[in-house]
N, C-alpha and C positions, 0 to 999 in steps of 0.2 A: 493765409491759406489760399485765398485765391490766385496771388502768384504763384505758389507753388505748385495748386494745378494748372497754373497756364505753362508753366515748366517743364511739369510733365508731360501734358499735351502737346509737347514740339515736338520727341519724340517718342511714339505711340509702336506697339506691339514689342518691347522691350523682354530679351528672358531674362528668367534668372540664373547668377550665377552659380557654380557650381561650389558647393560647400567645400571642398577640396581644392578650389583653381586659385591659384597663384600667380596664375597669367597677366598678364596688362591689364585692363579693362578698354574694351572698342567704345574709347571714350574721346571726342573732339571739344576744347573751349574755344569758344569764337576769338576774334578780336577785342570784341567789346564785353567777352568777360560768359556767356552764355554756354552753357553746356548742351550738349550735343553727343546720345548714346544710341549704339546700334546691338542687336546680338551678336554675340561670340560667332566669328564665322561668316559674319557681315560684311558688304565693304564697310571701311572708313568712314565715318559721318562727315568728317569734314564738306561731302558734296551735301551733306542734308542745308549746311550752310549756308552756303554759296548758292543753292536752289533757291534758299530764301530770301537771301540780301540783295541775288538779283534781280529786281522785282519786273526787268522788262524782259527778261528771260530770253534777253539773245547773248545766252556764253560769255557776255564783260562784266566784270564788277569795276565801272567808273568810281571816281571818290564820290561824289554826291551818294550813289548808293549804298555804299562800303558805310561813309557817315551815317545817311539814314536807318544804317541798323543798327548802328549805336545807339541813335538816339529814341528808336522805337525798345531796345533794351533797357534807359536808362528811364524811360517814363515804368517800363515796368516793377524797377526797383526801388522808384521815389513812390513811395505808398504814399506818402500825406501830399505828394503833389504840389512841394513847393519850390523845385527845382534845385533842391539841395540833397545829396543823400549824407545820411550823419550814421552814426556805429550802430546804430540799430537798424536801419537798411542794411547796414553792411552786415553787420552778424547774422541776417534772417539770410543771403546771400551766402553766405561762408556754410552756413548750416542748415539750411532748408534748399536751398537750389543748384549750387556747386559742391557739397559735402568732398569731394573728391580731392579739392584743395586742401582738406583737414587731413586726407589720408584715407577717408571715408571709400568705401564703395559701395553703389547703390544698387540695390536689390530690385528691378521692376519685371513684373511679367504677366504673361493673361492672366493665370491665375492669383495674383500680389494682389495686397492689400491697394485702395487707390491713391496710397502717399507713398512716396519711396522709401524703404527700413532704409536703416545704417549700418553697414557691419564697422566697427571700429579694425583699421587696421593699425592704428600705432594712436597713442595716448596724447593728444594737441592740449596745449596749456589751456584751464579753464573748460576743459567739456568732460561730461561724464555722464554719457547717456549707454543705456544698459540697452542688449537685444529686448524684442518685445517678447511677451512672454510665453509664445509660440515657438523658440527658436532655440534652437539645444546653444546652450553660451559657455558650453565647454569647446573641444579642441578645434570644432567644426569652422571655426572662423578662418578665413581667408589672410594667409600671412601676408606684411604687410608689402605696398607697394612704394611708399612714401617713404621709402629711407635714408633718399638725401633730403627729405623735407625741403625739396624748392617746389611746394602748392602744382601750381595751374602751370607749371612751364613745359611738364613731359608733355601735356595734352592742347601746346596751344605752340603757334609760332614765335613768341615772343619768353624771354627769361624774364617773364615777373610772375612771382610767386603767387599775387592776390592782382589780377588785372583790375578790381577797381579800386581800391585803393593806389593803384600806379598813379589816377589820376588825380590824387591830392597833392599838388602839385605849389601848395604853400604849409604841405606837411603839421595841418591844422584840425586835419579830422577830420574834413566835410569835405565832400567832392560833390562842386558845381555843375550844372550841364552844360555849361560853356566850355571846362576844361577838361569835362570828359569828351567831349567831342573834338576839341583839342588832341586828344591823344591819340584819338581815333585818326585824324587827318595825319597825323607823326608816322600811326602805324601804317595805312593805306601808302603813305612816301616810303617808308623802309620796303614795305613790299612789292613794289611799283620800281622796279632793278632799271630797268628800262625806259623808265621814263615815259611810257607809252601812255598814263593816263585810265588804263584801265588794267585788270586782273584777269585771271584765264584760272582754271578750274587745275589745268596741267600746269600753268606752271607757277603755283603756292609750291611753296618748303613743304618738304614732311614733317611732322610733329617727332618729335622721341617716341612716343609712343604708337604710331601708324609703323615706325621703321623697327619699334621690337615684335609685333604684332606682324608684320612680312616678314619678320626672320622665323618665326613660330611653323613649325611644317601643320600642312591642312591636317583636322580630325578625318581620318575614313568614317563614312556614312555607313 
């Protein structure tokens, strides 16, 4: 629970969505796997990001930093702190802090409860969690977004479905912090076009889901 309010607490004043919207969700995943939400009508969080990772806040995301925030996410996910994360870090990840990769969309706003609901938007093997019992669990739910079921890829630069799991990387079950930072450095090169060494805010990829969210025309106020 306490990661998951430290989850929440990354991005604060959150609405809620519209029981009716079928729209995207203004929803960014880091590199290292971190979710990252704005209100409807928000920029892109992806800069809530990059505010963060860059922690000398002059406009570059060097690899040192790009790495360091991996690994400041990966102490958050190893709950027992012994530098391994195993399926039960990962399921509390899948289902308590990125629900979005299930298909999920997350409900947060001034007036929300202080944990995120779940609207179920499509049925993931193994989960059968019901609205709370506040919440009309008739038609009102948000159809689904996840219908080619590839997870965390609309919402992240990269086509992996579950970004930490990418980093099992002996396809063992357990992802080390060695070779989740590993991946992290893999992904800071792939994005790194130029060889330059560091990153710029302009010029990251658009996510699939920043790019169906600017085709969307603005709501009149």
């Amino acid at each position: 629970m306490a990661l998951l309010a430290a989850a929440a607490a990354a991005a604060p004043g959150l609405a809620a969505f519209a029981d009716d919207d079928d729209t995207w969700p203004n929803v960014f995943i880091s590199p290292a796997g971190k979710p990252f939400r704005a209100r409807d009508g928000a920029p892109y969080p992806v800069a809530a990001w990059f505010a963060e990772a860059d922690a000398n806040h002059d406009g570059k995301l060097d690899r040192a930093e790009f790495v360091a925030d991996a690994e400041a996410f990966f102490k958050l996910l190893d709950r027992s702190k012994d530098g391994v994360l195993d399926n039960f870090d990962v399921q509390f990840y899948e289902h308590r802090v990125a629900p979005e990769i299930l298909g999920y969309r997350v409900q947060v706003g001034a007036a929300a409860p202080p944990r995120p609901r779940l609207w179920l938007a499509q049925s993931p093997s193994g989960m059968d969690e019901a609205p709370s019992s506040d919440e009309d669990s008739s038609s009102s739910k948000p159809k689904t977004l996840d219908e080619s079921k590839t997870g965390a890829a609309p919402y992240s630069f990269f086509q992996e479905p579950e970004p930490i799991t990418a980093a099992d990387f002996q396809f063992n079950g357990y992802i080390t912090k060695a070779n989740f930072l590993k991946l992290a450095d893999m992904h800071f090169a792939t994005l790194d076009t130029h060889g330059e060494g560091f990153l710029t805010l302009s010029g990251l990829p658009k996510t699939t889901a920043q790019k169906e969210l600017e085709r969307r025309p603005r709501r009149r106020s």
